[in-house]
N, C-alpha and C positions, 0 to 999 in steps of 0.2 A: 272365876266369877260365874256362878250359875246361870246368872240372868244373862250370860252371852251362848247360853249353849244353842241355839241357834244361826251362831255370826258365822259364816263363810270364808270370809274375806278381811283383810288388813292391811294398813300400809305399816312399814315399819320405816321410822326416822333416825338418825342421829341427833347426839344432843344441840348440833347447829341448824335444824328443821331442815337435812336434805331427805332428800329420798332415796333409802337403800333398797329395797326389794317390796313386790306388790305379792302379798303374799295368802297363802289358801290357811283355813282355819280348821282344826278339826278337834275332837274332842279327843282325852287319853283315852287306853283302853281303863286305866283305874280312876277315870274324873279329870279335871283339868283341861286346860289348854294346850294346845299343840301347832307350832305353826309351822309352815310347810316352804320352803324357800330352795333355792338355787345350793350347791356346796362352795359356789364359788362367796357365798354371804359369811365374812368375818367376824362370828357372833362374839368372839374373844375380844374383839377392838376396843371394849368400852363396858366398865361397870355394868349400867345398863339399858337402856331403849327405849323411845318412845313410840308406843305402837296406839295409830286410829284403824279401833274396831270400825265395822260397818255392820249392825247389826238391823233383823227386821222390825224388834222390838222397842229397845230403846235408843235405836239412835245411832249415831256418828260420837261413840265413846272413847277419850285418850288416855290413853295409861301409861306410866311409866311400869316395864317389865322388867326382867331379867331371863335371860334364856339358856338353856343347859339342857343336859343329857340330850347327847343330838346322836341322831341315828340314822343312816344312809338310807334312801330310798333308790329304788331304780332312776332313769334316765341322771343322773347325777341331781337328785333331790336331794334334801335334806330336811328330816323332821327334827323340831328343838319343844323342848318343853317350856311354854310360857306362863312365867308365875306375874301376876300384877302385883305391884309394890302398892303402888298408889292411885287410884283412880284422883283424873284431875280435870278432866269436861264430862259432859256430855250435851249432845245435842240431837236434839230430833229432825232438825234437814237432814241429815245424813249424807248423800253427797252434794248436795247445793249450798253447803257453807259459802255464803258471799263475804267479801272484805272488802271496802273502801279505800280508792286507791287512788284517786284523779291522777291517774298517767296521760297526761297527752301522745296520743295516737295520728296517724296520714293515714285515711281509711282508702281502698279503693274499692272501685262499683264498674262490674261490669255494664258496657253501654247497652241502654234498651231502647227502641226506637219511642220517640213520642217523648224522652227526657230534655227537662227543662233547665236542665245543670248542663255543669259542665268539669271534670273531675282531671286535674291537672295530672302530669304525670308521675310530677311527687307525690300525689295525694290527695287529698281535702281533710284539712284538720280536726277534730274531734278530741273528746274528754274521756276517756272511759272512768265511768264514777263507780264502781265497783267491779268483781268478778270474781268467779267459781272455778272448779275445776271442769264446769259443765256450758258457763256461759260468761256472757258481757253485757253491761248497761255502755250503752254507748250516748252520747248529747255532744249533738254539730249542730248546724243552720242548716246542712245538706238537705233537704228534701224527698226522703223514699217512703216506700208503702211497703206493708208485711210483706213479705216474700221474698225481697232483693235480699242477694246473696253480695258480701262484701270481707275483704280480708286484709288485714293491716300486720304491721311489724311489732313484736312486744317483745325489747329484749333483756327486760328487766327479768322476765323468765331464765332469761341464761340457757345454755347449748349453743348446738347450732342450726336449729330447727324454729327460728322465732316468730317465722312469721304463720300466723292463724287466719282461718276461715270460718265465716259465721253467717248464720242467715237470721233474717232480723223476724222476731214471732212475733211483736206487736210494736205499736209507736204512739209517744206519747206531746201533744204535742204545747207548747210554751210561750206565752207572751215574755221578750222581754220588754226592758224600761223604754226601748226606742221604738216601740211597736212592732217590730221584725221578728218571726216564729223562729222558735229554736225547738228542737226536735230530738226526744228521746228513743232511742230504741233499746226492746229487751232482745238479746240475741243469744240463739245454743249456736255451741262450738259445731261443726263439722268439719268432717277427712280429717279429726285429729290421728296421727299416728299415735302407737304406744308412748312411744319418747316424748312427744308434746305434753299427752293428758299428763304423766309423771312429773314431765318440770311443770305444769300449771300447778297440780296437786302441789307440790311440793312450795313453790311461789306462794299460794295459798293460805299455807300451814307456814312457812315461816313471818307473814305478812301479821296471821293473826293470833300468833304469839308476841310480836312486835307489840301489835297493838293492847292486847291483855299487860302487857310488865310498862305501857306507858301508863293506862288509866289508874294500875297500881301505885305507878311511884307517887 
């Protein structure tokens, strides 16, 4: 695709939206795509791939590939040639694809003097209404102001790395029906490890493939 010769970067999926390798892009030396991966990536295992571009021009573009002629790079690399079958998104957030998710969450907050809560040691409950591979929409009653740093369990992520930390960038705040504030926060992820940001990504992209083949049917 011309219009990627600029992209960098890729993730490449299985046809079940997991996450197999986070991988570098480059151009052939005769045109084309070229992507750059681990030798331990079993490009043989399947027909063919679904790979999200990250490009600067158009977007967070998905393609189903095919990959071939693969060629050894040092450190135990591997370059594969990627041909696009079928272009099937794109989008211009690029990495901030959000997906709706109401997971119920036990958020914790560390104590700061002058707080007016009080954060049990399970948690304080919370909704997370959407998320990124970047961040979280979180809505409790809990009461905090931009800046608090809080981290909860999400293991519909899968591994064994599920619990996440976030700091909250802004707050939105809610009348409900009873009169009592309820209370949005928009939060980016921090201290994700590699392995985190991969299963969020990955959570992410199978989440909103879910939901594209629901509003289909």
């Amino acid at each position: 695709m011309a219009m990627l010769d600029n992209c960098k970067k890729a993730d490449l999926y299985d046809d079940e939206g997991n996450l197999l390798y986070q991988c570098s892009v480059e151009q052939g030396p005769m045109g084309g795509l070229l992507l750059v991966a681990s030798r331990d990536l079993d490009y043989q295992s399947q027909k063919d791939f679904l790979v999200v571009f990250y490009d600067p021009v158009m977007g967070m573009v998905t393609c189903r590939c095919t990959l071939s002629t693969p060629l050894n790079l040092p450190n135990h690399m591997l370059s594969l040639r990627c041909e696009v079958v079928e272009q099937l998104s794109q989008d211009q957030r690029r990495m901030d694809l959000k997906v709706p998710v109401g997971l119920k969450v036990m958020i914790h907050v560390p104590a700061h003097p002058g707080d007016t809560f009080y954060v049990p040691e399970k948690g304080y409950p919370a909704t997370a209404e959407n998320i990124s591979a970047g961040g979280i929409y979180l809505r409790s009653d809990l009461p905090l102001q931009a800046g608090r740093q809080l981290w909860f369990d999400l293991n519909e992520i899968g591994g064994n790395s599920p619990t996440l930390t976030a700091y909250v960038l802004r707050v939105d705040t809610f009348e409900s029906a009873f009169g009592k504030p309820t209370y949005g926060y928009g939060c980016y992820f921090t201290k994700l490890t590699s392995q985190q940001e991969s299963q969020l990504r990955s959570y992410v992209f199978r989440e909103e493939r879910r939901l594209r083949k629901r509003e289909s049917s």
